[in-house]
C-alpha positions as CSV (number, residue, x, y, z in Angstrom):
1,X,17.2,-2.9,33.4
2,X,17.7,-4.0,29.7
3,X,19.3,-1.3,27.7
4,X,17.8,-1.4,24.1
5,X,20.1,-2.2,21.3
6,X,20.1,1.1,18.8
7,X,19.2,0.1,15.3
8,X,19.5,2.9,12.8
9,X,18.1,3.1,8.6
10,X,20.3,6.1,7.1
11,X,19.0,9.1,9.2
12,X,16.7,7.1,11.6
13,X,16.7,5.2,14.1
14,X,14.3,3.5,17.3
15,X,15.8,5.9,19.9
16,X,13.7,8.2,18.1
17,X,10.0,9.6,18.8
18,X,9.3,9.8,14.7
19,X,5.9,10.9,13.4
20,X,4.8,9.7,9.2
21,X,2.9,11.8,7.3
22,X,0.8,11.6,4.1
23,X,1.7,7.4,4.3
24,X,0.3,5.8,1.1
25,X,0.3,2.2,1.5
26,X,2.5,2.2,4.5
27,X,5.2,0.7,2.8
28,X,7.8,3.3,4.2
29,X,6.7,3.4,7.4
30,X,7.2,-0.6,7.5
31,X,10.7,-0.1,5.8
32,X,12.1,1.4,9.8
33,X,9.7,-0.8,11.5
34,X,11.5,-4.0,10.3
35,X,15.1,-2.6,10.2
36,X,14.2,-1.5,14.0
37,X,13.0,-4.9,14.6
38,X,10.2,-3.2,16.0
39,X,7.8,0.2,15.6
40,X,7.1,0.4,18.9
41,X,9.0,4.4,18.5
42,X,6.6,4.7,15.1
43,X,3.4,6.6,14.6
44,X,2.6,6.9,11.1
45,X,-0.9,8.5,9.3
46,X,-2.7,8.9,6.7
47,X,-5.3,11.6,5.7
48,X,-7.0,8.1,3.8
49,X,-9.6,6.2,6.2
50,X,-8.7,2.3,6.9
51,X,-11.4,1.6,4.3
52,X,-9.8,3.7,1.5
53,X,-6.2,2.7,2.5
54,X,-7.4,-0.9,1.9
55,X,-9.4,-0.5,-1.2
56,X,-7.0,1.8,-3.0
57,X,-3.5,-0.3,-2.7
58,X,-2.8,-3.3,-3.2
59,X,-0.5,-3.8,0.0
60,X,-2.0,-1.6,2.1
61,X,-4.1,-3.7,4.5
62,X,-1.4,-6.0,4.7
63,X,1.2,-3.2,5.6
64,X,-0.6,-1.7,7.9
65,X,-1.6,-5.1,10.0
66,X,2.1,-5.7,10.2
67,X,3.3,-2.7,11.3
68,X,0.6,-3.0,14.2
69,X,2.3,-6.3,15.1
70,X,5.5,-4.6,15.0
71,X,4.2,-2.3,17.6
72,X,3.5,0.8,15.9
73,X,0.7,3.0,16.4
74,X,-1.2,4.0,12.8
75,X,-4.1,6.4,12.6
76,X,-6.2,7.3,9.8
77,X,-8.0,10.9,8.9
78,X,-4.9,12.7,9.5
79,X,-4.7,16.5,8.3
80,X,-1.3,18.1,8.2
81,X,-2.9,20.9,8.2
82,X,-4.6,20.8,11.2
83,X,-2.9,17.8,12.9
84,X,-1.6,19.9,15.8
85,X,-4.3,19.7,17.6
86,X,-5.8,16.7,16.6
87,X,-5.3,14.5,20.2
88,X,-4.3,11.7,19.0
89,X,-1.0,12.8,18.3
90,X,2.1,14.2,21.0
91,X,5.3,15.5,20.2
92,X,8.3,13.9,18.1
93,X,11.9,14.3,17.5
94,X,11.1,13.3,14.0
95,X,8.0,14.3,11.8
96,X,8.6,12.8,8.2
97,X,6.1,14.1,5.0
98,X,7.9,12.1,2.0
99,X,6.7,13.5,-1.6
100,X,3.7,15.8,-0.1
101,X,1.3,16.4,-3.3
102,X,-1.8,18.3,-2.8
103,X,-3.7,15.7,-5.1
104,X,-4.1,18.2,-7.9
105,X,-2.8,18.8,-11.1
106,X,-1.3,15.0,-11.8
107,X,0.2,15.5,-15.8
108,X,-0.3,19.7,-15.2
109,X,2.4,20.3,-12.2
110,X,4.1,23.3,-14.1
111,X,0.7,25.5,-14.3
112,X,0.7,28.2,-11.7
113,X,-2.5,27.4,-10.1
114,X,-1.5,23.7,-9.2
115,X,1.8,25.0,-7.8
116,X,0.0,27.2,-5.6
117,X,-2.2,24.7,-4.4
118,X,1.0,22.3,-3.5
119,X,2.9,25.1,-1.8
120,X,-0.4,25.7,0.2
121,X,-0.2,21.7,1.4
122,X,3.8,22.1,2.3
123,X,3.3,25.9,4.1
124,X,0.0,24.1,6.8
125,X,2.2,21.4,7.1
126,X,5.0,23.3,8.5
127,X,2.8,25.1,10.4
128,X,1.3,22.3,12.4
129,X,4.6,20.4,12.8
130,X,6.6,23.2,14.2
131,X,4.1,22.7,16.8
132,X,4.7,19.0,17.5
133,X,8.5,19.0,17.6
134,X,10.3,18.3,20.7
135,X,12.3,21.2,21.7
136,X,15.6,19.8,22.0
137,X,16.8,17.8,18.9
138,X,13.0,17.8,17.0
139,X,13.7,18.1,13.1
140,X,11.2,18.0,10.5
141,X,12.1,16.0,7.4
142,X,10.4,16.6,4.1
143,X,11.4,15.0,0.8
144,X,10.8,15.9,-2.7
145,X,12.1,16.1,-5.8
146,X,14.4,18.7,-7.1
147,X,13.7,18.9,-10.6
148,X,11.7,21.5,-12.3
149,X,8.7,22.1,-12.2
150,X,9.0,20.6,-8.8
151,X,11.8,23.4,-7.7
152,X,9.0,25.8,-7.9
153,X,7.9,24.7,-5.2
154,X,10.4,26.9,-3.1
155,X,10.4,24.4,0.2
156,X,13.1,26.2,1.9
157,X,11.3,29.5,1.4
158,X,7.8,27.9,3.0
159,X,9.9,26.4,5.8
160,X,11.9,29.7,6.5
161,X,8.1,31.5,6.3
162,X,6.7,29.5,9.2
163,X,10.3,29.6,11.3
164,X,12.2,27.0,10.4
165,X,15.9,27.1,9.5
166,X,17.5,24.2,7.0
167,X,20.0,22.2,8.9
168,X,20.8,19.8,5.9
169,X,20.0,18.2,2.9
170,X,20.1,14.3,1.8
171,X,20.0,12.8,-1.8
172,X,17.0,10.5,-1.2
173,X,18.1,6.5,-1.6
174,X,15.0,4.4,-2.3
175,X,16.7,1.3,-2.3
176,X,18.3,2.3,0.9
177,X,14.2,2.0,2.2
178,X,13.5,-2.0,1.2
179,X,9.9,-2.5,0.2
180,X,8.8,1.0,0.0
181,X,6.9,1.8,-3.0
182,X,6.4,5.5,-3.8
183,X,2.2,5.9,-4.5
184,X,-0.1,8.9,-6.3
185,X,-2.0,8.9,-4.0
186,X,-5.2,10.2,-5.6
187,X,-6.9,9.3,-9.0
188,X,-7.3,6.1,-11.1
189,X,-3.8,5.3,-10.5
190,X,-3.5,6.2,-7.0
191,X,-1.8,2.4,-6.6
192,X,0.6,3.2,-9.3
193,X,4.4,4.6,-8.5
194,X,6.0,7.8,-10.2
195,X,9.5,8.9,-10.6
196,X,11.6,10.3,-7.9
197,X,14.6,10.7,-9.5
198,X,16.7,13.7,-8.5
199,X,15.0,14.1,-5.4
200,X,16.2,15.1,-1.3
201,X,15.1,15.3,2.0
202,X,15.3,18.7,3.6
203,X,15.8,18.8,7.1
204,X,14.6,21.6,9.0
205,X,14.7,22.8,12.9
206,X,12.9,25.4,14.8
């Protein structure tokens, strides 16, 4: 039996069961799929339909067809919220939410109310994906920015609120990603990037 070569991108790798979040146009998700040489281990999401994935970025359609050659397994209409019991998903040793914004507030993220709604968004997701993890070595990775008013959000006080304990913390490399282009998401300028400067992943385990 052919034992498969491990192929690793920073703090991933295709021995690995991971689980994408909140995708844009996919471009992340791609990134490990072609430094795997295959996503065959990937399932990646989006709360966006196929349709609105391919009329709101520019990349998008095309991203997501390649990953699918690659192997990989991408599903639309994806709440974190209530994703763990949605049965189209199983359990992972990695569930990755990069930059989780509640689609609020874009040019208004220091005002109370917005940061409220956010923290709602990052305290579901939690919830669900404690849920999802494999028992053994399952981590959930979430990165975000560090800066105020972004620090507000308090991630490592929602993660320790639904039983999850930090194991470690990562400056987040973009260029370490190839071809992955951060997106808003929502809006006008949903295809349009934003600065992540000064951000981290948080890693978290039950």
């Amino acid at each position: 039996m052919e034992v498969q070569e491990t192929k690793t991108l920073k703090q991933y790798s295709n021995k690995q069961k991971i689980l994408l979040v909140g995708e844009g146009d996919f471009s992340f998700s791609l990134s490990l799929g072609r430094a795997f040489g295959s996503a065959s281990n990937i399932t990646t999401s989006s709360l966006d339909s196929r349709v609105d994935v391919n009329r709101k970025y520019t990349y998008g359609k095309q991203n997501v067809e390649e990953l699918e050659r690659l192997g990989g397994t991408v599903i639309h209409g994806v709440n974190v919220h209530s994703m763990s019991s949605d049965n189209r998903l199983a359990r992972y040793n990695r569930i990755v939410f990069n930059f989780p914004h509640s689609g609020l507030g874009f040019g208004s993220e220091h005002e109370s109310f917005y940061i409220m709604q956010h923290q709602a968004l990052v305290r579901g997701f939690f919830e669900s994906a404690r849920k999802m993890l494999e028992d053994e070595d399952g981590e959930i990775h979430l990165t975000h920015k560090t800066t105020r008013p972004f620090s507000e959000w308090e991630i490592e006080t929602l993660a320790q609120e639904k039983g999850l304990r930090l194991i470690g913390l990562m400056v987040f490399d973009q260029l370490a990603f190839p071809g992955y282009s951060n997106k808003k998401g929502s809006g006008s300028n949903c295809d349009s990037n934003f600065p992540i400067r000064s951000a981290v992943t948080f890693m978290f385990k039950k």
